[in-house]
N, CA, C and O of each residue as an XYZ file, in Angstrom:
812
protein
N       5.675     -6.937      6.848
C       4.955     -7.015      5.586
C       3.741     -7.923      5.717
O       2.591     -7.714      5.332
N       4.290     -9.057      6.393
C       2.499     -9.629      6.576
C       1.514     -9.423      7.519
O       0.313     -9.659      7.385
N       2.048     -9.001      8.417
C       1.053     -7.821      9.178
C       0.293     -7.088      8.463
O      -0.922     -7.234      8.597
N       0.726     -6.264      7.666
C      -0.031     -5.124      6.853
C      -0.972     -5.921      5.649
O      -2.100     -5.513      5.375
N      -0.539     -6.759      5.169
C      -1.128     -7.491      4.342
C      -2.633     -8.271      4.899
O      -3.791     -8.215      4.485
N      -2.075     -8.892      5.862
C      -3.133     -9.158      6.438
C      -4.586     -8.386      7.031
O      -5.795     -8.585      7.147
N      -3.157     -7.014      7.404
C      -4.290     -5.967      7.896
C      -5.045     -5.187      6.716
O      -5.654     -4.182      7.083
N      -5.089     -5.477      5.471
C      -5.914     -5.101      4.298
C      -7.091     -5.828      4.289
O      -8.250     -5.438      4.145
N      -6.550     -7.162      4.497
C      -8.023     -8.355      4.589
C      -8.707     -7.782      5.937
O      -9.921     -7.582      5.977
N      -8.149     -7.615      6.660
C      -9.703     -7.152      8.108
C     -10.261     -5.987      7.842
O     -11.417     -5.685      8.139
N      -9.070     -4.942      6.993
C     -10.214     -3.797      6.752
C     -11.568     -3.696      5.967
O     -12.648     -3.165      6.226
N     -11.084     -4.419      4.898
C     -11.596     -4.927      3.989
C     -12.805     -5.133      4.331
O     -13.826     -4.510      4.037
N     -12.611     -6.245      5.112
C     -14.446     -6.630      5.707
C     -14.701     -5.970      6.630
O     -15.579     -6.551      7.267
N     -14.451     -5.128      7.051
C     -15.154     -4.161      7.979
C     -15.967     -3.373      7.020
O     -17.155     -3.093      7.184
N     -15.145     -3.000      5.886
C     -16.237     -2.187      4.967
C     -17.920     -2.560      5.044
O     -18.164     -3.567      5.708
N     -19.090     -1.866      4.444
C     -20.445     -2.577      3.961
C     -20.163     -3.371      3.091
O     -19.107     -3.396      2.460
N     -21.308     -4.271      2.949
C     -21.161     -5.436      1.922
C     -20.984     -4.572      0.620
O     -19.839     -4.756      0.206
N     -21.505     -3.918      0.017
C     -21.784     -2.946     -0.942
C     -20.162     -2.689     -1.446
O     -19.764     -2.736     -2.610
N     -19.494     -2.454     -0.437
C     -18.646     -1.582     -0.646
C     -16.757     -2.926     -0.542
O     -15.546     -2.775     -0.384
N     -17.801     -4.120     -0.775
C     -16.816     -5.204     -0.545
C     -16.916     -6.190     -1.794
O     -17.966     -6.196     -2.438
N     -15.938     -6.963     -2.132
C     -16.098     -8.204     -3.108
C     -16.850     -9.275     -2.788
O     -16.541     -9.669     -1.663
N     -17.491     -9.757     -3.161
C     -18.485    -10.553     -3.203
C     -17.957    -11.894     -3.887
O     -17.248    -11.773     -4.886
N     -18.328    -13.437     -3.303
C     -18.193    -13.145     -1.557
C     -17.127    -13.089     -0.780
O     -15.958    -13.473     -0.750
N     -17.916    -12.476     -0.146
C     -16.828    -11.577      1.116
C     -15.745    -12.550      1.637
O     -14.605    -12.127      1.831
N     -16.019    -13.646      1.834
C     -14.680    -14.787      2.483
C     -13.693    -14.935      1.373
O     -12.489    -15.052      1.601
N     -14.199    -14.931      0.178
C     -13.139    -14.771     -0.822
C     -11.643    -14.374     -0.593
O     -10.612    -15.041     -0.688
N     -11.842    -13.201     -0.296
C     -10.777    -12.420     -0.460
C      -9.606    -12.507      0.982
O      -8.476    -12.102      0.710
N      -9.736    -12.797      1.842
C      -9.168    -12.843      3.128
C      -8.466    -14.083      2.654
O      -7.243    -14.053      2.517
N      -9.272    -15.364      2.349
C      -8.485    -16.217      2.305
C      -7.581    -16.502      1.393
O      -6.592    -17.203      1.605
N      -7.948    -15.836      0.048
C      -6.789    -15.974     -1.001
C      -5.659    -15.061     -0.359
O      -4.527    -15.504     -0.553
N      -5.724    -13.973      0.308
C      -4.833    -13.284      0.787
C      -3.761    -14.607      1.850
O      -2.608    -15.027      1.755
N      -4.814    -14.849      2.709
C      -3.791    -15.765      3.394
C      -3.128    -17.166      2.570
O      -2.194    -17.655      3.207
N      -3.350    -17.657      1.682
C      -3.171    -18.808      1.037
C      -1.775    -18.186      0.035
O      -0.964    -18.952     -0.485
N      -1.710    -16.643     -0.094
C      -0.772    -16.049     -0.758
C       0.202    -15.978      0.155
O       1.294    -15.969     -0.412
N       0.308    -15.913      1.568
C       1.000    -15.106      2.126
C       1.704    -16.917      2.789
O       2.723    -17.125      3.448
N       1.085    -17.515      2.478
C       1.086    -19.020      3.248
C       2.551    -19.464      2.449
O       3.595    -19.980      2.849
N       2.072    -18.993      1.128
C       3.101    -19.751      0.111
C       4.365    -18.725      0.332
O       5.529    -19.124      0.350
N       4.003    -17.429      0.488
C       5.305    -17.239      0.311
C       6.337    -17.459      1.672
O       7.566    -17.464      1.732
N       5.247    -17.645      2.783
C       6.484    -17.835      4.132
C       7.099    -19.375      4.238
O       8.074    -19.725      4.902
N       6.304    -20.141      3.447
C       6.821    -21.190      3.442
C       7.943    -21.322      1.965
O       8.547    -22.393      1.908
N       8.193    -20.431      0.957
C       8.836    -20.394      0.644
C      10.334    -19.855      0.659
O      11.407    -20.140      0.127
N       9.788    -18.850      1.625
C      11.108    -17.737      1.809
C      10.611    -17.507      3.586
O      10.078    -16.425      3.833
N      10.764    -18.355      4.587
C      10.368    -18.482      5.614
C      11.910    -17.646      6.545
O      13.121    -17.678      6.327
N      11.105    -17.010      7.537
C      12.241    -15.780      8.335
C      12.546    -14.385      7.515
O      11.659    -13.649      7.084
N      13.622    -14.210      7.411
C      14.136    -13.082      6.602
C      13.756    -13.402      5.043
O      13.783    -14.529      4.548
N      13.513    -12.588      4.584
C      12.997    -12.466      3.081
C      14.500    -11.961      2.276
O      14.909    -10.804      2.179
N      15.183    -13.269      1.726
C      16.129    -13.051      1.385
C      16.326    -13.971      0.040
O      17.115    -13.737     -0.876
N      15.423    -15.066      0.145
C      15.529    -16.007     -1.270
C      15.438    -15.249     -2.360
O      14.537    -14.412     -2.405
N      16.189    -15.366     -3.260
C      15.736    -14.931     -4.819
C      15.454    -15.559     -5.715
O      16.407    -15.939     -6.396
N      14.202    -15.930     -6.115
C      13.540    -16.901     -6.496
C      12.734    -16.350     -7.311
O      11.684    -16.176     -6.693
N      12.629    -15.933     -8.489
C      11.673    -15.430     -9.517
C       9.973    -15.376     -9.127
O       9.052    -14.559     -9.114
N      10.246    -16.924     -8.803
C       8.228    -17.230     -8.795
C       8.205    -16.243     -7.079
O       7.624    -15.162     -6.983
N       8.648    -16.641     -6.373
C       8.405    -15.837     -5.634
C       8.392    -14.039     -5.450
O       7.981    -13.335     -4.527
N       8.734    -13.857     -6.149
C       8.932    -12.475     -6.813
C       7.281    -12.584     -7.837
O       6.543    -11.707     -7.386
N       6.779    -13.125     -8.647
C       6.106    -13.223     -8.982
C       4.652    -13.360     -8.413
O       3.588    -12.950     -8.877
N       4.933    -14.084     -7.230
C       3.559    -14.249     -6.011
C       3.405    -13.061     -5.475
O       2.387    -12.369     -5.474
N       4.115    -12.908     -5.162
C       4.705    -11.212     -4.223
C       3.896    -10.284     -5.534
O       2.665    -10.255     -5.564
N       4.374     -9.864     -6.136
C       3.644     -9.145     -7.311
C       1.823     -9.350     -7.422
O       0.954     -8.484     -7.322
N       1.705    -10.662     -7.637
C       0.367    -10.970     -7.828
C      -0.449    -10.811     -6.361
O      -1.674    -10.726     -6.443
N       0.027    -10.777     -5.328
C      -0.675    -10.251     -4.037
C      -1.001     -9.472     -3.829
O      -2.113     -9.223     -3.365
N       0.311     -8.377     -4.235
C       0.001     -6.681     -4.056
C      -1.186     -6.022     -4.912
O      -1.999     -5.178     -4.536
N      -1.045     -6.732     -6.355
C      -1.775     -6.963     -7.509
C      -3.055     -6.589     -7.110
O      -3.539     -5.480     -7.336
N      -3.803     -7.813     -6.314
C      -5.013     -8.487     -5.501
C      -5.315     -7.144     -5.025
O      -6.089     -6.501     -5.734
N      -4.832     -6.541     -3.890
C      -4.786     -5.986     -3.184
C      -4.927     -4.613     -3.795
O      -5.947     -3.981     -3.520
N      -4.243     -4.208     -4.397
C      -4.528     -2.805     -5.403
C      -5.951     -2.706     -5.970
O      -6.670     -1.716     -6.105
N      -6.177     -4.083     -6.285
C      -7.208     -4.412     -7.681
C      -8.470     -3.916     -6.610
O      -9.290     -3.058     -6.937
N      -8.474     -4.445     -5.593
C      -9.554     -5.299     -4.581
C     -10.246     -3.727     -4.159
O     -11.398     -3.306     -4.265
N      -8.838     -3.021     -3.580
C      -8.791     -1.678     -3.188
C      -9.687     -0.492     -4.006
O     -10.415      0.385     -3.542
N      -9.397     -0.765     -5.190
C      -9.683      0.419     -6.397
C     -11.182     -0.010     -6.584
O     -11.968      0.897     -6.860
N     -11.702     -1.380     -6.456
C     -12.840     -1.505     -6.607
C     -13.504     -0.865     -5.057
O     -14.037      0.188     -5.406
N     -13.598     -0.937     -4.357
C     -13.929      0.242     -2.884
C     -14.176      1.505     -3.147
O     -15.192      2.194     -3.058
N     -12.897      1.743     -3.547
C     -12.463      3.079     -4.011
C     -13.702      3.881     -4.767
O     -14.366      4.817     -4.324
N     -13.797      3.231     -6.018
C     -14.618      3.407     -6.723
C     -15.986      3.738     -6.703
O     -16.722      4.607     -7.170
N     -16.077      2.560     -5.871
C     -17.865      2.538     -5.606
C     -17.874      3.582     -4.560
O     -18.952      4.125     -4.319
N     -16.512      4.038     -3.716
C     -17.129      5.069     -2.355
C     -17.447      6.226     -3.467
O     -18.488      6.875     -3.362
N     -16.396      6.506     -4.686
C     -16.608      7.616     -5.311
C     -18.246      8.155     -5.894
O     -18.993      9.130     -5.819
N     -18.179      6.763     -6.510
C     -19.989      6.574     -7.416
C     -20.925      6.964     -6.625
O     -21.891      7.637     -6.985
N     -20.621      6.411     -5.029
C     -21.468      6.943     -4.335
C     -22.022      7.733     -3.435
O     -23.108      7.835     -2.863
N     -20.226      8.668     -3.471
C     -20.575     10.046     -3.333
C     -21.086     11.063     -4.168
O     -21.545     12.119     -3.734
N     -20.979     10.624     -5.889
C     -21.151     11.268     -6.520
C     -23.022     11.461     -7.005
O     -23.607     12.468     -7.404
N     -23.541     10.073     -6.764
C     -24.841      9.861     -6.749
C     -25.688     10.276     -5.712
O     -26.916     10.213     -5.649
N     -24.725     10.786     -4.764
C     -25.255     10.926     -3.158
C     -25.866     10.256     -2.673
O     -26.804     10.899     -2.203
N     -26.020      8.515     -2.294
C     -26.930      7.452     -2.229
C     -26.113      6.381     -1.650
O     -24.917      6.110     -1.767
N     -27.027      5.873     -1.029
C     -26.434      4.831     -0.536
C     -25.268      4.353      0.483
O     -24.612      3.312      0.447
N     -25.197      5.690      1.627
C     -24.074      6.048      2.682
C     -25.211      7.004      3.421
O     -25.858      7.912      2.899
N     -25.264      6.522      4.822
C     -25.540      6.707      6.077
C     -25.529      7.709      6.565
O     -26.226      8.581      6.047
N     -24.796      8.013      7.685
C     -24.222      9.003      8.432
C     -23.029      9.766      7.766
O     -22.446      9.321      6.777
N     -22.686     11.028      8.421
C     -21.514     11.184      7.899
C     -20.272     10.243      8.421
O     -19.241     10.199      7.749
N     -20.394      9.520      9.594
C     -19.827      8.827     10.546
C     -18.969      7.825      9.742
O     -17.785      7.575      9.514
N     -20.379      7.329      9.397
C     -20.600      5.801      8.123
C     -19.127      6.446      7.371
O     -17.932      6.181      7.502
N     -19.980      7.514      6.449
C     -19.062      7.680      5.235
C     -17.374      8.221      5.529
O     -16.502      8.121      4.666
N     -17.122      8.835      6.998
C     -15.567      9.026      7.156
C     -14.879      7.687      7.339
O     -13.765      7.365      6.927
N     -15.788      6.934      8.065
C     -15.129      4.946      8.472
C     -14.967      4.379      7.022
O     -14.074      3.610      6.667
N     -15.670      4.729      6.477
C     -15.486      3.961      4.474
C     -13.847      4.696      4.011
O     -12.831      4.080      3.689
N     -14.009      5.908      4.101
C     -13.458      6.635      3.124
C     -12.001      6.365      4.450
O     -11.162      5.871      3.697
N     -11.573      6.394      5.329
C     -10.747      6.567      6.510
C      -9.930      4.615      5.787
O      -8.751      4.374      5.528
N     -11.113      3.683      5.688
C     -10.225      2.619      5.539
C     -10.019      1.893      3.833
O      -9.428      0.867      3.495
N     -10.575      2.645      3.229
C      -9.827      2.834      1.829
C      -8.682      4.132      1.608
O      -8.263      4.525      0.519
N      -8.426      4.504      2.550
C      -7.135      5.664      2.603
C      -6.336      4.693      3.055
O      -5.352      4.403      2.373
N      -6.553      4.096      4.110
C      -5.291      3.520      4.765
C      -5.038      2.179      4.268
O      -4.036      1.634      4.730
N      -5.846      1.424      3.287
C      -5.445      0.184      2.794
C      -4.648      0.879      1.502
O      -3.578      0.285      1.371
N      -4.807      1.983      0.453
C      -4.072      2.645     -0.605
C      -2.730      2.637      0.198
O      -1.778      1.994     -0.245
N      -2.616      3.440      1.542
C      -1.176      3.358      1.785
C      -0.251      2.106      2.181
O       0.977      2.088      2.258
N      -0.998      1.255      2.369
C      -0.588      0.218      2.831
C       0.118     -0.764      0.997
O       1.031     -1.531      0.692
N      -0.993     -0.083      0.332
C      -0.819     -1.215     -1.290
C       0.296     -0.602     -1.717
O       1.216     -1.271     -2.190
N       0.395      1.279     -1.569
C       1.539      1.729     -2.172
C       2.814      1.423     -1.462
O       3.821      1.724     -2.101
N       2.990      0.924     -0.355
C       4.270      0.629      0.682
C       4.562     -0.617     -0.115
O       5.508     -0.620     -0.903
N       3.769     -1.712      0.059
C       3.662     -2.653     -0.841
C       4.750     -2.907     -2.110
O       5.585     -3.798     -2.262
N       4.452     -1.945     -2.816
C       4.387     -1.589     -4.348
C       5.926     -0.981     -4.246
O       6.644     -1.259     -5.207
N       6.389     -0.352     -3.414
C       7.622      0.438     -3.249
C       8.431     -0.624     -2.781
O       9.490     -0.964     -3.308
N       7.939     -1.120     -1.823
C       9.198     -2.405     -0.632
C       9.391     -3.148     -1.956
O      10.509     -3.097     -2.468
N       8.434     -3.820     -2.550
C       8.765     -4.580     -3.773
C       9.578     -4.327     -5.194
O      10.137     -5.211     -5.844
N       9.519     -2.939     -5.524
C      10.535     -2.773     -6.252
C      11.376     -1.972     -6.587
O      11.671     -1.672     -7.744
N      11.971     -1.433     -5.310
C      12.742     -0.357     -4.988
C      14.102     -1.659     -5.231
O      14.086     -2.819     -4.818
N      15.332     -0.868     -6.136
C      16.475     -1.174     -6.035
C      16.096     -3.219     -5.730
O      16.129     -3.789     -4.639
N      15.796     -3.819     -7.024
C      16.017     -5.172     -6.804
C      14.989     -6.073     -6.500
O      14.849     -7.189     -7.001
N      13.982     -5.325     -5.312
C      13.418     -5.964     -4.279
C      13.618     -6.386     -3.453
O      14.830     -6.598     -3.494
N      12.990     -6.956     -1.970
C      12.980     -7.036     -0.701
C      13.983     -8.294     -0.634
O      14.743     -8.492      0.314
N      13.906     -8.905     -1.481
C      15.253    -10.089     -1.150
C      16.453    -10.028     -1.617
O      17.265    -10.830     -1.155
N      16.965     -8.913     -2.819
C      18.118     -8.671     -2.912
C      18.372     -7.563     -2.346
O      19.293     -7.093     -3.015
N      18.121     -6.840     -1.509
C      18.324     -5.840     -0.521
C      19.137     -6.429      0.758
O      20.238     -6.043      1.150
N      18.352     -7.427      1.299
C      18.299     -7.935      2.356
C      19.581     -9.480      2.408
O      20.106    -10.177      3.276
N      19.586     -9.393      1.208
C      20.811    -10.700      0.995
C      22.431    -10.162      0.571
O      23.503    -10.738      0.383
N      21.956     -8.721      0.536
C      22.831     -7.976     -0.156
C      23.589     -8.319     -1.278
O      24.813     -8.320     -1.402
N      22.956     -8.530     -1.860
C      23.491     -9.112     -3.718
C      23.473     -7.606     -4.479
O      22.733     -6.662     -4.201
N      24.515     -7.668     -5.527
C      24.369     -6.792     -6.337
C      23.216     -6.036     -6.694
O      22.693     -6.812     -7.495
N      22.388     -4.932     -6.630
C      21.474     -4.441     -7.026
C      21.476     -3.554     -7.678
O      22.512     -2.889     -7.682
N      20.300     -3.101     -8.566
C      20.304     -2.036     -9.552
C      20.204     -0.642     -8.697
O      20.255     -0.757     -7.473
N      20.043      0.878     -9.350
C      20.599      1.281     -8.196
C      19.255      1.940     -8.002
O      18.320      2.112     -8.783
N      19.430      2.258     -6.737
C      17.891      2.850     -5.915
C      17.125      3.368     -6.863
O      17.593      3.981     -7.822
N      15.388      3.087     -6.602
C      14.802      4.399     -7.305
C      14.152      5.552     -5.959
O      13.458      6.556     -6.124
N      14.720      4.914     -4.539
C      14.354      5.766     -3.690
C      15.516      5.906     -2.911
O      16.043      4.874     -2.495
N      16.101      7.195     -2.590
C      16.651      7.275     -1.867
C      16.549      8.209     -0.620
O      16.417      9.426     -0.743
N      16.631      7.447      0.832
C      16.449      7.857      1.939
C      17.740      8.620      2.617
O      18.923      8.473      2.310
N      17.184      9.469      3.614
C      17.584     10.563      4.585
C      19.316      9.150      4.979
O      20.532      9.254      4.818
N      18.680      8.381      5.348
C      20.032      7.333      5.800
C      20.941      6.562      4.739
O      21.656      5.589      4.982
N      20.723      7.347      3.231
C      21.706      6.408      2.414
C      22.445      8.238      1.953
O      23.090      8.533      0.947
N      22.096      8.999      2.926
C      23.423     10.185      2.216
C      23.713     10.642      3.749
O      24.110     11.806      3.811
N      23.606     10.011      4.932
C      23.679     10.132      6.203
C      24.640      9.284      7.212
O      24.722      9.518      8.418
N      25.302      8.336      6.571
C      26.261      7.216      6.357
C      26.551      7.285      8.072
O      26.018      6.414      8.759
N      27.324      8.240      8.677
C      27.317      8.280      9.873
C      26.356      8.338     10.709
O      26.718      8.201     11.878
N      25.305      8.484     10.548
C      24.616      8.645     11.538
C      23.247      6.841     11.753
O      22.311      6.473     12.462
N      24.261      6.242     10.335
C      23.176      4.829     10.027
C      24.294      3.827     10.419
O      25.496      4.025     10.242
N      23.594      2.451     11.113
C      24.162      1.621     11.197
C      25.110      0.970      9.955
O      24.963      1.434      8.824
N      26.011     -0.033     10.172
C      26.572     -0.316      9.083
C      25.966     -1.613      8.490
O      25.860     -2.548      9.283
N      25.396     -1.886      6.741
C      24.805     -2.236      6.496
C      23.179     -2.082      6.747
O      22.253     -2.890      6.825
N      23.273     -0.865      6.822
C      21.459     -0.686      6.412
C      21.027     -0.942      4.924
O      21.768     -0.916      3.942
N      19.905     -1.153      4.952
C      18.827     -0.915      4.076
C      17.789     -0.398      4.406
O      17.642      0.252      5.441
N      16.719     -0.673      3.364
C      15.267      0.051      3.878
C      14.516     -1.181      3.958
O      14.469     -2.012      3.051
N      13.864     -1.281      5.203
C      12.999     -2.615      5.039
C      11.362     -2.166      4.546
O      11.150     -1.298      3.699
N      10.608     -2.705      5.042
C       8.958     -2.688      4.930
C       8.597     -1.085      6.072
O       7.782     -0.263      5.655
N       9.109     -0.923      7.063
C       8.388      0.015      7.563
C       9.043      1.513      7.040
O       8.413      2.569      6.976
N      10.542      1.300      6.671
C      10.495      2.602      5.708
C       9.585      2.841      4.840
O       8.806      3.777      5.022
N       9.509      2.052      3.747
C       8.260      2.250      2.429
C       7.118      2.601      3.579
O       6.446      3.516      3.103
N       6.676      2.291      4.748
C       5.394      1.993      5.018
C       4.971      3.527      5.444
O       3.829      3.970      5.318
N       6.286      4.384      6.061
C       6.651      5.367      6.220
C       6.650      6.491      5.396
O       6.140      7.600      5.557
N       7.511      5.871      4.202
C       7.227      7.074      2.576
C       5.588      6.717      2.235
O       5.015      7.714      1.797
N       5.058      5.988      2.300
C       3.814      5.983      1.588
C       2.484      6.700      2.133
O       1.485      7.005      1.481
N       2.826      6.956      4.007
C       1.712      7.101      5.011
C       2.372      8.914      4.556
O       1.479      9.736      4.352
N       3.764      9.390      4.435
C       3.906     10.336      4.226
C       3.763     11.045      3.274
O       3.873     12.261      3.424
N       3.424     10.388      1.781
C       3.299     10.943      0.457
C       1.755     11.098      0.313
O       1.169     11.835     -0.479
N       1.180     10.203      1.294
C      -0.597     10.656      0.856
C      -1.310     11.023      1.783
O      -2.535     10.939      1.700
N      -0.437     11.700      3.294
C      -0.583     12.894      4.280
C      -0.488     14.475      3.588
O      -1.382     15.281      3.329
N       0.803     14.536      3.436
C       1.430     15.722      2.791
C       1.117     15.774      1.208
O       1.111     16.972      0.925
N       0.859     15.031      0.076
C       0.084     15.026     -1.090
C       1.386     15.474     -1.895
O       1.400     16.290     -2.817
N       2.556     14.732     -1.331
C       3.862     14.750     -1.678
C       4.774     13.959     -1.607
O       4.480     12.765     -1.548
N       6.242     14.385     -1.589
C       7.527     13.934     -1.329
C       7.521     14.846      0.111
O       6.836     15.852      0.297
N       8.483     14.216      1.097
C       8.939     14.472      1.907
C      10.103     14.088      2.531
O      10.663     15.184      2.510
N      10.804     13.432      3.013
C      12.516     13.258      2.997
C      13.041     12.153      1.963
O      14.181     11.979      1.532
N      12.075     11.589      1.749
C      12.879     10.516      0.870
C      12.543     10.887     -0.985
O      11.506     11.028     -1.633
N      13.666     10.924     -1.246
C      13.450     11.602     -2.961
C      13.711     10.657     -3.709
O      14.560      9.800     -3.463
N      12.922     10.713     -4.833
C      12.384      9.390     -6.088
C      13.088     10.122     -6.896
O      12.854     11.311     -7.109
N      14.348      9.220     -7.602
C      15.248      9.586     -8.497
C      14.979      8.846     -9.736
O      15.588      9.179    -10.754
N      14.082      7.819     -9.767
C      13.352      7.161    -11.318
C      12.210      7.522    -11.367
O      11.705      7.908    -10.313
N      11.585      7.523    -12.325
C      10.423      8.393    -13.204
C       9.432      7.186    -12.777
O       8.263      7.546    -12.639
N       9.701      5.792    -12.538
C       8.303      4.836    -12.013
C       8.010      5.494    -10.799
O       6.844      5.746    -10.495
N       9.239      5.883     -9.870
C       8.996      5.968     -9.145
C       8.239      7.315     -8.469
O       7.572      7.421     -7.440
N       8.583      8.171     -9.363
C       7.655      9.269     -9.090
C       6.247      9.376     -9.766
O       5.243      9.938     -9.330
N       6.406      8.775    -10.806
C       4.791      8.586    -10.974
C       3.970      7.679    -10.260
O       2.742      7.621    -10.327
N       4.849      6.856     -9.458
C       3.541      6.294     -8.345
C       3.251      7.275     -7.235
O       2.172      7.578     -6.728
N       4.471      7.695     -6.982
C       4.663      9.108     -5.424
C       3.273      9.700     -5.969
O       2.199      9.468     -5.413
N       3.438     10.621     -7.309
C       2.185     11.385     -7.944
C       0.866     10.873     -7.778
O      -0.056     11.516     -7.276
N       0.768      9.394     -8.322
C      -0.655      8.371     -8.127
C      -0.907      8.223     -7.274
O      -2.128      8.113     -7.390
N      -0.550      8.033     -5.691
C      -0.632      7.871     -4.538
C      -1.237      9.264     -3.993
O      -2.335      9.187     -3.442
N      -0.473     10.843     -4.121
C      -0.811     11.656     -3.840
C      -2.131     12.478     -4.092
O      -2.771     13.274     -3.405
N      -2.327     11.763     -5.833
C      -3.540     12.174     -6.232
C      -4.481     11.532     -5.652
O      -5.145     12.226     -4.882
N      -4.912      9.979     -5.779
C      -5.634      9.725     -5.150
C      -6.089      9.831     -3.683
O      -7.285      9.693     -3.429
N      -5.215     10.064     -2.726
C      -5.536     10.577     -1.349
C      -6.388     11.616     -1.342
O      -7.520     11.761     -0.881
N      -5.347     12.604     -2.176
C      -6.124     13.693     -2.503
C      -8.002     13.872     -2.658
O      -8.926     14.384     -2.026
N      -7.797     13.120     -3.867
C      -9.539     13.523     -4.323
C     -10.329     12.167     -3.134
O     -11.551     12.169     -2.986
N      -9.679     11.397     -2.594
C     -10.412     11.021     -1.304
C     -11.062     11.423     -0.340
O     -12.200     11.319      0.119
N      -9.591     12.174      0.007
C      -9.970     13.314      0.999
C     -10.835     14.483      0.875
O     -11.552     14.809      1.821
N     -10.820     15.273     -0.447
C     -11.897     16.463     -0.761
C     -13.039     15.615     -0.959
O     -14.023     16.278     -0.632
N     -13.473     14.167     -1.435
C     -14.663     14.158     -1.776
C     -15.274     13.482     -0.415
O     -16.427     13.748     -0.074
N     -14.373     12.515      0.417
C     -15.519     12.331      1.728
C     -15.372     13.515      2.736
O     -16.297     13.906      3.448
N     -14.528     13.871      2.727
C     -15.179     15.476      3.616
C     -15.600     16.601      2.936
O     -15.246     17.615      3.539
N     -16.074     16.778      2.155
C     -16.987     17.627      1.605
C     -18.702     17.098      1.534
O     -19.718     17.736      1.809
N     -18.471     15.130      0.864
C     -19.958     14.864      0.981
C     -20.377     15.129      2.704
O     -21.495     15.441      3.115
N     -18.884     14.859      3.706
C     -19.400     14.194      5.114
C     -20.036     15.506      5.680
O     -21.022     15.370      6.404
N     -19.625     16.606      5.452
C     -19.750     18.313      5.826
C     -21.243     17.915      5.232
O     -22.180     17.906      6.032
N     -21.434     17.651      4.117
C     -22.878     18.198      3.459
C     -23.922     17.287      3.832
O     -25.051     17.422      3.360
N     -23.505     15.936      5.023
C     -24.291     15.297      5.208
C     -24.578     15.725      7.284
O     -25.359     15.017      7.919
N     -23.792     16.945      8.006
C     -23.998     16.934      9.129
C     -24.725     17.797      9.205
O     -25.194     18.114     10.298
């Protein structure tokens, strides 16, 4: 999880300035100053259950969604204005790392509140019951004993729901949870038709 987190902040600034928060050091470091608190709060396995920390955790992904959609946005405005994007090269590297930071926010967004969250999963405390359930929780034999789903499952449903512009083995049995599957899918979606259609009309 903080791998990926982190790896939002480098994409991030790889973007053009244009196409970044202003200023640009901003954002990397509140990311790390987030991620600071929570390993020093819940340091190793992510198993404390601790409200505020549940709460930081929230407000990161938060950041990160927020930070994202503003990218997002402006790649849209400025495909739609046709202005202000380069090559088609330029515009697949824009549009290529606001795809892959969305999947990264929606993994995020799932690890965090699938059945409890990432620390009552992992501490195995009573939990509410899944809103995702995977290929290995109706597969019992063929899964170790005591599984769960950690960070690279979600990281897995999310790279797969806004590939395929769907569900694919793992099925969303709560209604949050399929309306993010849906939000995730859509937006890939009109990502994908609008930088390869401007990138086609720019070779």
């Amino acid at each position: 999880m903080a791998v990926a987190v982190l790896a939002t902040g480098v994409l991030h600034q790889l973007l053009p300035s244009t196409f970044r928060i202003q200023p640009h050091t901003v954002y990397p470091v509140v990311l790390v100053i987030f991620l600071a608190v929570l390993i020093i709060g819940d340091p190793g396995r992510i198993d404390q259950r601790r409200p505020w920390l549940r709460v930081t955790t929230g407000l990161m992904i938060g950041l990160i969604t927020v930070v994202n959609g503003f990218s997002a946005i402006r790649l849209v405005v400025n495909i739609l204005a046709r202005g202000g994007i380069g090559t088609a090269r330029e515009l697949l590297g824009i549009g290529a790392i606001v795809w892959t930071i969305n999947v990264i926010a929606f993994a995020l967004w799932f690890w965090d509140l699938d059945a409890g969250g990432a620390a009552a999963r992992a501490a195995g405390a009573k939990q509410p019951s899944p809103a995702l359930v995977f290929p290995e929780m109706t597969l019992p034999e063929y899964t170790p004993p005591g599984w769960y789903p950690e960070f690279a499952d979600y990281l897995s449903l999310s790279f797969n729901t806004a590939t395929a512009f769907g569900p694919t083995d793992v099925s969303a049995v709560k209604r949050w949870a399929k309306m993010m599957m849906t939000a995730e899918s859509a937006i890939s979606l009109s990502v994908v038709v609008l930088v390869v259609s401007r990138a086609i009309n720019l070779l």
